[in-house]
DRENDO-1510 file (C-alpha; in Angstrom, 1 decimal, always signed):
<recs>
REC; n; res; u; v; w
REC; 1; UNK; +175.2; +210.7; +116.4 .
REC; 2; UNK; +175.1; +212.7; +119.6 .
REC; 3; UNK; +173.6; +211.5; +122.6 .
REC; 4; UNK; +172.0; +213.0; +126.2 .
REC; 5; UNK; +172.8; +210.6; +128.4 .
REC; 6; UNK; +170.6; +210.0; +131.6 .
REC; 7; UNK; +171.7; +207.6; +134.3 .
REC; 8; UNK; +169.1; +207.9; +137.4 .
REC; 9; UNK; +166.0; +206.0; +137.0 .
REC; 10; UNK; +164.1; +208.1; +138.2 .
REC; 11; UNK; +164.8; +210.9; +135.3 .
REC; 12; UNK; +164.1; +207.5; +132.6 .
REC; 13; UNK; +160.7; +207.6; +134.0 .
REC; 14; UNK; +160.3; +211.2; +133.7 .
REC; 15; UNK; +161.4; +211.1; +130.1 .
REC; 16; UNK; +159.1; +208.2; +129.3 .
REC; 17; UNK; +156.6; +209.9; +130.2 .
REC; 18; UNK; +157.0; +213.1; +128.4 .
REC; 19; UNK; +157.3; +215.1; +131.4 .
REC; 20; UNK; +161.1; +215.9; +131.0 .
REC; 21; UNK; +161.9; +218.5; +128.7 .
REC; 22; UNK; +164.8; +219.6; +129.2 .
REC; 23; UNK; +168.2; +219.0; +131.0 .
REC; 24; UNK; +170.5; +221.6; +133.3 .
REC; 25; UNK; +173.8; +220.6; +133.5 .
REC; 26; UNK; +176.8; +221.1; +135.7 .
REC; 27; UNK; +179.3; +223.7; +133.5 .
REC; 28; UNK; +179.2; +225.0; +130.0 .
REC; 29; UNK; +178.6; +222.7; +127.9 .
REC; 30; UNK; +177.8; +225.1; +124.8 .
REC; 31; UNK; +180.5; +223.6; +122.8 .
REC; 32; UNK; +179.1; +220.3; +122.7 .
REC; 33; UNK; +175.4; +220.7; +122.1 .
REC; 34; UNK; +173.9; +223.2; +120.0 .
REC; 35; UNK; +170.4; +224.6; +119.0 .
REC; 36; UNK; +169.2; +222.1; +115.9 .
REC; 37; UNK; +171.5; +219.0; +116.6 .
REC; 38; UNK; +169.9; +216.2; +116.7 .
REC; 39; UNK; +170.6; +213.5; +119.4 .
REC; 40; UNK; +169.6; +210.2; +120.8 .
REC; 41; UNK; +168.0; +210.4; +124.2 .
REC; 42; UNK; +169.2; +207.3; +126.6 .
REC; 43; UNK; +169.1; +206.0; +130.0 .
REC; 44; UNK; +170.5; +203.5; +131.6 .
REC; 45; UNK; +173.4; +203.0; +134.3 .
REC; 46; UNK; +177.0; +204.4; +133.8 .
REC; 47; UNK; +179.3; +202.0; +132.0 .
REC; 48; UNK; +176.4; +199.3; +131.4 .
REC; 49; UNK; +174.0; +198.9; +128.2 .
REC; 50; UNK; +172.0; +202.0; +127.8 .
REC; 51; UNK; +167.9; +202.5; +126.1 .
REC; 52; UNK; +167.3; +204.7; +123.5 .
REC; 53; UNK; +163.9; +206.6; +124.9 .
REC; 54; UNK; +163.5; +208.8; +121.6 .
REC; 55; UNK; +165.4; +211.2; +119.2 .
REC; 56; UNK; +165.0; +214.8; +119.9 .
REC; 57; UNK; +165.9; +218.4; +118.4 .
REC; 58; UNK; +167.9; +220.4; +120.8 .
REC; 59; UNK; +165.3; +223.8; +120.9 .
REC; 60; UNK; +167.7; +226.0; +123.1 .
REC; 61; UNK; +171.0; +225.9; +125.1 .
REC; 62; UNK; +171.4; +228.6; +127.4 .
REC; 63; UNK; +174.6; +228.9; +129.6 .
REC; 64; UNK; +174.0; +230.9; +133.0 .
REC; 65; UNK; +174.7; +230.8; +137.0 .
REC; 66; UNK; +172.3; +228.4; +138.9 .
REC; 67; UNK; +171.3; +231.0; +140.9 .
REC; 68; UNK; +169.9; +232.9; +137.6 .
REC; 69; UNK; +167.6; +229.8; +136.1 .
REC; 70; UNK; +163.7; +230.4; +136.7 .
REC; 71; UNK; +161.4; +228.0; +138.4 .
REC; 72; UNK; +159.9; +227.1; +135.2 .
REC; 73; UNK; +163.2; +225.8; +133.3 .
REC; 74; UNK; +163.9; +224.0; +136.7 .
REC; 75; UNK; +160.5; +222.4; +136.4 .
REC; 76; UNK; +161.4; +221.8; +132.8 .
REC; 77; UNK; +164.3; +219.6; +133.5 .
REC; 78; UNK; +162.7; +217.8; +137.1 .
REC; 79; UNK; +159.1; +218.5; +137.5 .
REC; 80; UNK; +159.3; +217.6; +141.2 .
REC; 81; UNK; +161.9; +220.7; +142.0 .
REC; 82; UNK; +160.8; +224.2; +141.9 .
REC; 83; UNK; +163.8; +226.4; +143.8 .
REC; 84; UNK; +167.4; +226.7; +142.8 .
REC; 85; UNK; +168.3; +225.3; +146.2 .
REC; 86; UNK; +166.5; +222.1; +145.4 .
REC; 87; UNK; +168.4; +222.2; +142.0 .
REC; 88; UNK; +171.8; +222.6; +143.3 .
REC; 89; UNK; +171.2; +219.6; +146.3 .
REC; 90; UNK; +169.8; +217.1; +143.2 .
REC; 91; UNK; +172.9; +218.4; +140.7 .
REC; 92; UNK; +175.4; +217.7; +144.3 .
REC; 93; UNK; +173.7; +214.1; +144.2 .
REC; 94; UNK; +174.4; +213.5; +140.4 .
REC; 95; UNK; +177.5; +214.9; +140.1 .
REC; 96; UNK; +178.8; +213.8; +143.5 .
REC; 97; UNK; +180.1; +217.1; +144.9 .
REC; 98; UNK; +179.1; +220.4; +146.4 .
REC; 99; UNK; +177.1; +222.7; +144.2 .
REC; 100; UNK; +176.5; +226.8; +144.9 .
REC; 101; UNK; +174.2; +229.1; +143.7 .
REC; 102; UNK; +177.7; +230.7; +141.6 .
REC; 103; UNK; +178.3; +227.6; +139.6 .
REC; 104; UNK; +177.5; +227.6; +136.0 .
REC; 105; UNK; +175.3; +225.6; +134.4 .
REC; 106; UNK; +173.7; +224.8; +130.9 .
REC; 107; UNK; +170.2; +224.4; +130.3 .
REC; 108; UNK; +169.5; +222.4; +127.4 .
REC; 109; UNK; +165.9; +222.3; +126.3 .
REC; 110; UNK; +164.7; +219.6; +123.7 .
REC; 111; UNK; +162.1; +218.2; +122.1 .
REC; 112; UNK; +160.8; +214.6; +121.0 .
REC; 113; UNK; +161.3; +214.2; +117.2 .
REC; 114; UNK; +158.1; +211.6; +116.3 .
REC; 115; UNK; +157.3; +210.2; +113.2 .
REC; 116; UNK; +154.9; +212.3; +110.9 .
REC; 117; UNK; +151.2; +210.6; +110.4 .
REC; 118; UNK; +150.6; +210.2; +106.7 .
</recs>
């Protein structure tokens, strides 16, 4: 089983409450998640016990410069950012390093997978 991992608690909220829908990350990460995988979504601290928020579908993974992602997939993946400047200071804090408008990064949009009503 695959697995998006989320460590701040800030993004746990934003996936318990449905308003995270996706996920930009730092590099190409096409090789390791894929359109129709299937993956456990969790958050929790690095290197402690992590909780499984839901299962999701990966809908679409899309590998491009920062600079070129749109203010609606930015929303997508914090719904309190909007530019590409604000996405590349909150990436610098996660990742712990400087991050330009020229770096690559993945966007990963997913959905919840919920149990069907009968």
């Amino acid at each position: 089983m695959y697995a998006l991992n989320f460590y701040s608690p800030i993004v746990a909220d934003q996936l318990r409450s449905r308003r995270k829908t996706a996920t930009i990350r730092l590099g190409d990460k096409s090789h390791k998640y894929r359109k129709g995988m299937v993956v456990q979504v969790l958050a929790g601290p690095r290197f402690s016990p992590r909780a499984k928020i839901f299962d999701a579908v990966i809908d679409k993974v899309e590998v491009k410069a920062l600079a070129e992602l749109s203010p609606r997939e930015i929303e997508h993946d914090n719904p309190e950012l909007k530019r590409t400047e604000e996405m590349a200071t909150f990436l610098g804090q996660l990742y712990n390093r400087e991050v330009s408008a020229e770096d690559t990064v993945t966007v990963i949009r997913f959905s919840e997978i919920r149990a069907a009503n009968p």
